[in-house]
N, C-alpha and C positions, 0 to 999 in steps of 0.2 A: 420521649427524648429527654435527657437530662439536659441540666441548664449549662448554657453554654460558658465558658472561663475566657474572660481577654484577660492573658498575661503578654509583658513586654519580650518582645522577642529577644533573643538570646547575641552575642555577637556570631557565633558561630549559625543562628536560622536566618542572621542578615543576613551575610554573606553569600548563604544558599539562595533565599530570596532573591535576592539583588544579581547573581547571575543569572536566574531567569525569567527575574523578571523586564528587564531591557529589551533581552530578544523577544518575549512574547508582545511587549509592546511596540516594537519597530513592526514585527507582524501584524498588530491591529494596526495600527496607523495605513500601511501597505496593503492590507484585504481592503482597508474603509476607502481605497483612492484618493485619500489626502496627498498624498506623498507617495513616489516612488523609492521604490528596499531601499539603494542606498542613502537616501536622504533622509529615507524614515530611522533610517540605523541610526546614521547621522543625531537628529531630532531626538530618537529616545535617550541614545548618549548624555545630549547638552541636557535635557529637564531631569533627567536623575542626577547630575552633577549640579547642576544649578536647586535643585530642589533638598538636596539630601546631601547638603558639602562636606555633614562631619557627620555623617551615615544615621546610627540611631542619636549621636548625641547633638542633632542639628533641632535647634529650640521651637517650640510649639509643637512640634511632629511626633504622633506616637504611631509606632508599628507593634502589632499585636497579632502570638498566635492566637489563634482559638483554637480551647479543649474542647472539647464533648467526653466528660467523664475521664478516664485517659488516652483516649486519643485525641489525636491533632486534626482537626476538620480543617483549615485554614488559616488565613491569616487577613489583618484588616492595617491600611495605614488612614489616620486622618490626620489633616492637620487644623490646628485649634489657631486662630489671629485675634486680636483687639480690635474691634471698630468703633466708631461713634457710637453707635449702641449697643454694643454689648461686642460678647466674643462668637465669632461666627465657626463655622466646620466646612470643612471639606476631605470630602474622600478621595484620596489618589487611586488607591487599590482596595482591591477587596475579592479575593480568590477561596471559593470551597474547594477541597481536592477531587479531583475529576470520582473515586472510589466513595466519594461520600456527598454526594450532589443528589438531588432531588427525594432529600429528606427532609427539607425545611429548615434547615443550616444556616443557608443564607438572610433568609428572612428574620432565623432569631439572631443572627450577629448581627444586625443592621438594630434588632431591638434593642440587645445588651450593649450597643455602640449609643445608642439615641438614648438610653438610661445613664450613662456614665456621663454622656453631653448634657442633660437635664441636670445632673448635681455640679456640672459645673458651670451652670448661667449659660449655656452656647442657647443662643436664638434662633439658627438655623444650622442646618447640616446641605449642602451643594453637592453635586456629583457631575462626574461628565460618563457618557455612554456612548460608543459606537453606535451608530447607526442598523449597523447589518446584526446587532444581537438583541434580537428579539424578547429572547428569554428575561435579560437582565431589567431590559425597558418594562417590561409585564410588570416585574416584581418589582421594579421603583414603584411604577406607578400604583400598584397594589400597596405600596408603602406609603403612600401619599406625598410624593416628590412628584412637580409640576416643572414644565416645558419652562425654562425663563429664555432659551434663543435656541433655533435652530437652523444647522447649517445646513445646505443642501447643493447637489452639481448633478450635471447630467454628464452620461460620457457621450463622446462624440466618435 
């Protein structure tokens, strides 16, 4: 596999992004039983607006496709903050496209994400995961990201 490219996405692959990606997360929130559809609508609404107020030009925030040579395997957003010790990460999103999954895509963006954090002093990179996917949990934890709180409910 060639080496993977974070370049800043474009105004025109926010835009695409950002329409789908609300509703795919009103939908996770809604399979996870957090939150029922229209609350979860609701909820993805407010944290993309509260999260991303002036889209890609909201400060610390970078949204990145990823190339694989010339095509577009996905895309990653993280956002970079200041703390007492240092500048921390976190990752909102991070989507392989469904055509180009289970190549190892994912795992080298999370690499070329964790090299660009390395030159820039970040001391940690955070994530949140659904519960119900499996998959993604695997390959954090094969990335060496550790449990720091987990939620849990029963249905009744």
């Amino acid at each position: 596999m060639a080496t993977l490219r974070l370049e800043p996405m474009t105004a025109e692959q926010y835009l695409r992004y950002r329409r789908g990606a609300e509703t795919s997360y009103a939908q996770h929130i809604a399979e996870s039983g957090a939150l029922p559809a229209p609350e979860a609508e609701r909820k993805a609404q407010e944290d993309y607006a509260r999260l991303l107020p002036d889209g890609l030009a909201t400060p610390g925030h970078h949204l990145w496709t990823v190339h694989d040579g010339d095509d577009e395997v996905g895309m990653f957003w993280l956002h970079v903050e200041q703390k007492s010790d240092g500048p921390h990460a976190f990752c909102y999103d991070v989507e392989v496209r469904p055509e180009a999954r289970r190549r190892g895509h994912g795992r080298a963006m999370f690499q070329a994400v964790e090299q660009r954090c390395r030159e820039w002093g970040v001391v940690s990179i955070g994530l949140s995961v659904f519960g119900f996917n499996l998959p993604a949990r695997r390959l954090y934890e094969q990335l060496g990201f550790e449990a720091t709180a987990i939620q849990m409910r029963k249905r009744l």
